[in-house]
N, C-alpha and C positions, 0 to 999 in steps of 0.2 A: 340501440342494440342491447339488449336484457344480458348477453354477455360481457360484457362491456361498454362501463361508462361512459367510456370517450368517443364510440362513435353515435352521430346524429345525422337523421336523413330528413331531406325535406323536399318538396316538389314546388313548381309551378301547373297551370293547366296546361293538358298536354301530353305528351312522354316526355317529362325532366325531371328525375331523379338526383336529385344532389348528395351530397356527402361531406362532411364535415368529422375530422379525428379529432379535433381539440376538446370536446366535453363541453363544460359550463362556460369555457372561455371560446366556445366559438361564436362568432360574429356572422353577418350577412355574407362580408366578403370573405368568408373562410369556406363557404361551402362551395363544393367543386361539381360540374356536372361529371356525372357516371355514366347515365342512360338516357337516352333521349332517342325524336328523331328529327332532330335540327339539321340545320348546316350551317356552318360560320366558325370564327375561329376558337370559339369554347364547346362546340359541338362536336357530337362524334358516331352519330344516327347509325348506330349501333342495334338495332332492334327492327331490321326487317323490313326497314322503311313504311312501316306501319302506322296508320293513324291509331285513334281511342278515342276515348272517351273525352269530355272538357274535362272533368276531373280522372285521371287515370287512378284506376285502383294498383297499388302495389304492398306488398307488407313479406317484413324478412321471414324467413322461414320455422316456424315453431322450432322444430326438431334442429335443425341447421340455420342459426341467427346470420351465418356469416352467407348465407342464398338468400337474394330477393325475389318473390315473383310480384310478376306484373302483366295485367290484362290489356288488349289489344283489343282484338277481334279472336287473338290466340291467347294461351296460357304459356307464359314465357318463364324461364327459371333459370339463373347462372348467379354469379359471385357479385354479391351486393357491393363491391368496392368497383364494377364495371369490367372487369377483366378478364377476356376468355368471349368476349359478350361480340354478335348473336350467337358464336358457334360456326363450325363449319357447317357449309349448308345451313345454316340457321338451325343448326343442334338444338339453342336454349329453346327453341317452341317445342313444349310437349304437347301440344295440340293441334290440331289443321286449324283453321278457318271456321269459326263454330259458327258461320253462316251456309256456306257452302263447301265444307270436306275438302276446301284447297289449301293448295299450299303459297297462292298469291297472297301477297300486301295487301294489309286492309287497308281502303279505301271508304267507300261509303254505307261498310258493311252497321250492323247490330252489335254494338259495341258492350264487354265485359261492363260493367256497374260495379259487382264486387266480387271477393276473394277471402275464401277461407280454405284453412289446410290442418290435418291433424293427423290419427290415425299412428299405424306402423313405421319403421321404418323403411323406405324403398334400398334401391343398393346403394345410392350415392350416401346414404343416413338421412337424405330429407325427408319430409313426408312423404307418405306415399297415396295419400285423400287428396282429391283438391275437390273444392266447389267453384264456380261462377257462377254469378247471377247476368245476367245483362241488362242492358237498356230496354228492352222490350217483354219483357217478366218474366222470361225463359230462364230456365237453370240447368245447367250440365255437371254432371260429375263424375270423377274419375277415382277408381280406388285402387288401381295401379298403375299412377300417374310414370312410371321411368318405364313403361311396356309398350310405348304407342300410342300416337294420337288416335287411333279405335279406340281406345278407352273408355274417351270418354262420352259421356250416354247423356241424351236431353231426358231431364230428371223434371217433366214441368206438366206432365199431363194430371199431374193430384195436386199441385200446386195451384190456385183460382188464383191469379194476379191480376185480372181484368186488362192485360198488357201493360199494368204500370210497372215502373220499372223497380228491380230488384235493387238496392238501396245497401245490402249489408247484410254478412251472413258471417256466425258464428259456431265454431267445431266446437260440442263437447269432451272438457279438456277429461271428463272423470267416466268417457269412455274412448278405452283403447283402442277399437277399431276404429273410429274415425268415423261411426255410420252414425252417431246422432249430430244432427245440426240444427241452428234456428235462422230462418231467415225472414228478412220485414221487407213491407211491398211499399210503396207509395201510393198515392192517387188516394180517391174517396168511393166511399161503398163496396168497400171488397176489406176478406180481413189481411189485416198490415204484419201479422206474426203466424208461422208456420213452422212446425215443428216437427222431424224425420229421424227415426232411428233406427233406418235398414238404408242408407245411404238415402236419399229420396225418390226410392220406387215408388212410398206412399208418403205424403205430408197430412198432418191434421192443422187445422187451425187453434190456435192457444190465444185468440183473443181476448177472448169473452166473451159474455154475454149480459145484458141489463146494466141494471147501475154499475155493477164491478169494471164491465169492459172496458177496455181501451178506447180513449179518443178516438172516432172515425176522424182521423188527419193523420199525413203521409208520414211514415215512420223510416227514419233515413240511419237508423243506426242500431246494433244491436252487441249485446254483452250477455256472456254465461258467468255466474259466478264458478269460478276456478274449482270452490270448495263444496259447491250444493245446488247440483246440475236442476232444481225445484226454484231457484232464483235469479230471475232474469231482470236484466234490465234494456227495455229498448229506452230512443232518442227519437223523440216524434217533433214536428212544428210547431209544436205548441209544448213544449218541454220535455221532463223526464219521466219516466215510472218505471215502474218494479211488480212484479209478482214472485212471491213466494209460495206459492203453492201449483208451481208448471204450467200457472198462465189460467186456471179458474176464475180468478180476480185479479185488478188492477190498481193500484194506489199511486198519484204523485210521489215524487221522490222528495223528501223533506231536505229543509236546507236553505229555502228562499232563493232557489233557482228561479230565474225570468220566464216567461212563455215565449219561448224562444227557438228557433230550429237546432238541434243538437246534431250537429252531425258526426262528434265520433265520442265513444265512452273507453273506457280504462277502468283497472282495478290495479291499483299499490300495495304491495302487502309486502311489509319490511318488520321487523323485530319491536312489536307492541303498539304496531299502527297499520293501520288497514284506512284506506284514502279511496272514494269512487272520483275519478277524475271525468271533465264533460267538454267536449272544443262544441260553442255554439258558430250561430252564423251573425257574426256582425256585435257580438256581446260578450267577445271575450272567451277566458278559460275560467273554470270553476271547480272547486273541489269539496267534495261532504265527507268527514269519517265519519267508519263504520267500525263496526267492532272488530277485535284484531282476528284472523282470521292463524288455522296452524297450517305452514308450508315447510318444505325444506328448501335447500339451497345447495348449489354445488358452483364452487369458485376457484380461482385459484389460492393457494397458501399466501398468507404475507411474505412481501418478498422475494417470490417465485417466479419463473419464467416462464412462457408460455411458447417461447420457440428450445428449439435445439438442434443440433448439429450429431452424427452417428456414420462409421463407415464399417466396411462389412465385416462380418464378426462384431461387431461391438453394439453396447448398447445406453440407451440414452432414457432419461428418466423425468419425472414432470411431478411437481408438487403440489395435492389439491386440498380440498377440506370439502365435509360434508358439513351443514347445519342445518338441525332441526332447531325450527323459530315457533314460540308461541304455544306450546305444546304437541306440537306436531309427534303422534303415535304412528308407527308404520314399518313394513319391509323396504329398504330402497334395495335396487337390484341397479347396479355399473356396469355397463357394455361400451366396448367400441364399435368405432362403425366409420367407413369410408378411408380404410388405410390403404395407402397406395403405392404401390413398388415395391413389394414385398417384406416388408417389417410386419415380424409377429405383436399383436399387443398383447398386452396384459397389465389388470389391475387390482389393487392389492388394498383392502378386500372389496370381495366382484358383489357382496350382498352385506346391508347395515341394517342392523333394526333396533329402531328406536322406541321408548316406551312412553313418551309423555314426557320427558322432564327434555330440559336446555342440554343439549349435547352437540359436539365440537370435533369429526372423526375423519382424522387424517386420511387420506385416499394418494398412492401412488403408482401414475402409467407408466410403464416399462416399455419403450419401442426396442425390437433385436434385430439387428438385422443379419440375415445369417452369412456364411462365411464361404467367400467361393468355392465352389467345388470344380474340380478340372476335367475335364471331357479324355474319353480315350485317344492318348497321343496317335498321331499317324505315323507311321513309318514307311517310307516306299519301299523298302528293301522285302519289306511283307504282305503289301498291298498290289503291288502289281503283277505279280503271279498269278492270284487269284481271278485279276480284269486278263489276263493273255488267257490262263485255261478258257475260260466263261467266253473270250472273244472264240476262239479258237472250234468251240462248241458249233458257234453259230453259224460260222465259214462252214463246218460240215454240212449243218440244219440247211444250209441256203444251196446246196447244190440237190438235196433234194424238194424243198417247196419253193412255195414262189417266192421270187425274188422280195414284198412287199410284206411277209409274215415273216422272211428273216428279218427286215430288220425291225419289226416292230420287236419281234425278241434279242436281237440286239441291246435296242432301244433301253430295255427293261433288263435285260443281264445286265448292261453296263453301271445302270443306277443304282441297282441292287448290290451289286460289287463293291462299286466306289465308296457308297454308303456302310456297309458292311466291312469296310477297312478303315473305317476313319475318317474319311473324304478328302477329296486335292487339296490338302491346305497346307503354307509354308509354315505356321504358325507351331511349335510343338506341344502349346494346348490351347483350350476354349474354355472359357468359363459358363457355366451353366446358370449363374446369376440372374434371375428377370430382372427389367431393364431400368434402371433406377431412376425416380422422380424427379424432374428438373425442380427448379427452386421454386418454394412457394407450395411447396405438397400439404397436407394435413390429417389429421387423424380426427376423429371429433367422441367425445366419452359422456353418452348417454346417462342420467340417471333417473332411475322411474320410477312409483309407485301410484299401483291402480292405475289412473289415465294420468296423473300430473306428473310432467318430463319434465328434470333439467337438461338441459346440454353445453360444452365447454367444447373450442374448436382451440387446436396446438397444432403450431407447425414445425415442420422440420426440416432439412436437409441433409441429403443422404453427400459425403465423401469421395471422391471417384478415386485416390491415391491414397 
């Protein structure tokens, strides 16, 4: 989790998502299943009763670290600690069946392959892009993933995969909308890189061509660099490479990597070090720097707490920092997003700009939550006058129509009355309050510049007394 150090997730084949809080000090048996669709007594098949893929695609949420999605035959999305999970009615599917538009259990359907996500934010603050590739070279994408499983659109008629399977697909982090992507095919004799910058209505291929091109061998993994959407790095069967010029040419990736299957790549960029990270198949992890790369950073303050407590009328506060690393020049702009129960937020200051040099700038969220306000008392001694006249109207109204139109005006004098005085209630006031967050609510504080998002999720709990 990029937001935090301490937590680690790992799977088996399958749907088993596990979970681990201890950081560096966690062990085998420290991870917990979250998600799966087992049965037994560490299971909790939780996901729809869904098959997948042998390797299930899952990865937490760019914009929302603390959301995992994970592919099925559907596009699933809820609380990477398992919580909340499928959903009523199986809420967490944002998408049907992307074999056949249902809403049954996948079975022996055409199973996700992989998963990218970037873009805006939707309402929840997650993304609101998703891609899938599947097992049969198809690709769907959705760019108002929280609006409906119509969303999402089979994006694969400009895509030539020869049905091999989609292998790994990567959101351009250095645009905002969420419509460039790259994605890598498998198999042999078709190109293995395809690149889309209008969601994938249209794909080109960025293989190559002649000496420069990319190995004809199945390409199982793919990376944008963060800082210079012109350098990519896929993970093919036969090792790594790189283009920096958006896929014109292709060069081994230097470092005395094996020829090896690469199935996932990474990029570390921390203060004066920049790391490409590589998981092979059967050879281990390997790591090359690169030159240091400038980002910024948004964390918590030393010291600081990342929960709190607030009841109405009052307000509750959260201490952050901002770091620009490595020279990082730029406007950062801080939003919230996904507050829940009615706490206003705010944060102080909403935009930082930075020039180049090493800077260190305090950011503080404000949750308020506001302060009941009371409903007009009822009083009977004033209320029921008004229901006798109005009744009394309609006894006239009913000896001249029919019997079945007084009372529908009845029906509707009565309500309008009742309502209009206050309504039957013992109580001598109401509070107008919306309905406050059971435990475990959260706020999540965006920060962005161009396409590169931080994000930092805080939780809270609202007081009932």
């Amino acid at each position: 989790d990029p937001s935090s150090n301490g937590f680690w997730y790992t799977a088996n084949t399958g749907v088993s998502i596990q979970r681990c809080t201890g950081g560096v000090n966690c062990r085998a048996q420290d991870f917990v299943m979250v998600i799966d669709n087992c049965t037994g007594p560490s299971c909790h098949n939780n996901i729809g009763g869904d098959n997948s893929a042998f390797y299930t695609p899952y990865m937490l949420d760019p914009r929302d670290p603390a959301r995992v999605l994970v592919g099925t035959c559907r596009v699933w999305r809820g609380q990477a600690d398992g919580s909340g999970w499928p959903g009523v009615n199986n809420a967490n599917a944002l998408s049907a069946n992307l074999d056949n538009g249902s809403n049954a259990a996948c079975a022996d359907n055409h199973m996700i392959s992989a998963l990218a996500a970037g873009g805006p934010a939707a309402p929840s603050g997650a993304s609101s892009v998703i891609y899938a590739g599947r097992t049969d070279g198809r690709i769907f994408v959705s760019v108002a993933a929280e609006s409906g499983p119509a969303t999402f659109a089979d994006r694969s008629a400009r895509l030539i995969s020869g049905g091999y399977k989609i292998s790994g697909i990567a959101v351009d982090q250095n645009d905002p909308s969420g419509s460039t992507a790259v994605a890598v095919v498998m198999g042999f004799g078709v190109g293995h890189v395809w690149r889309t910058s209008d969601a994938g209505a249209t794909w080109n291929n960025i293989s190559g061509t002649g000496p420069a091109a990319l190995p004809d061998a199945p390409a199982d993994s793919v990376l944008i660099d963060p800082v210079n959407s012109a350098h990519v790095f896929v993970g093919t069967d036969v090792g790594a490479f790189e283009t920096t010029d958006g896929g014109a040419s292709w060069s081994e990736v230097a470092g005395g990597l094996p020829s090896v299957p690469v199935n996932r790549l990474m990029v570390l960029d921390a203060p004066g070090i920049r790391k490409l990270r590589a998981a092979t198949y059967g050879r281990g992890m390997w790591e090359l720097a690169l030159p240091p790369a400038a980002f910024f950073r948004l964390e918590l303050a030393p010291g600081a707490s990342s929960t709190a407590t607030l009841g109405t009328g009052q307000q509750a506060s959260y201490n952050l920092v901002l770091t620009a690393n490595n020279g990082f020049a730029g406007t950062v702009n801080l939003a919230c997003a996904g507050v829940q129960g009615g706490p206003a937020c705010g944060i102080s200051p909403a935009v930082i700009n930075f020039n180049g040099g090493a800077g260190t700038i305090p950011v503080t969220v404000t949750l308020s939550m506001q302060q009941a306000r009371n409903a007009v008392p009822f009083h009977p001694g004033r209320g029921w006058p008004v229901v006798a006249a109005l009744f009394a109207g309609v006894l006239c109204c009913s000896a001249k129509k029919s019997r079945h139109a007084a009372l529908i005006v009845l029906a509707v004098c009565l309500a309008g009355g009742i309502s209009a005085c206050g309504g039957i209630k013992s109580n001598p006031a109401v509070s107008s309050v919306p309905s406050l967050p059971s435990a475990g609510a959260s706020v999540m504080v965006t920060a962005s510049s161009g396409g590169a998002v931080q994000s930092l999720t805080l939780a809270y709990t609202v007081r009932t007394n």
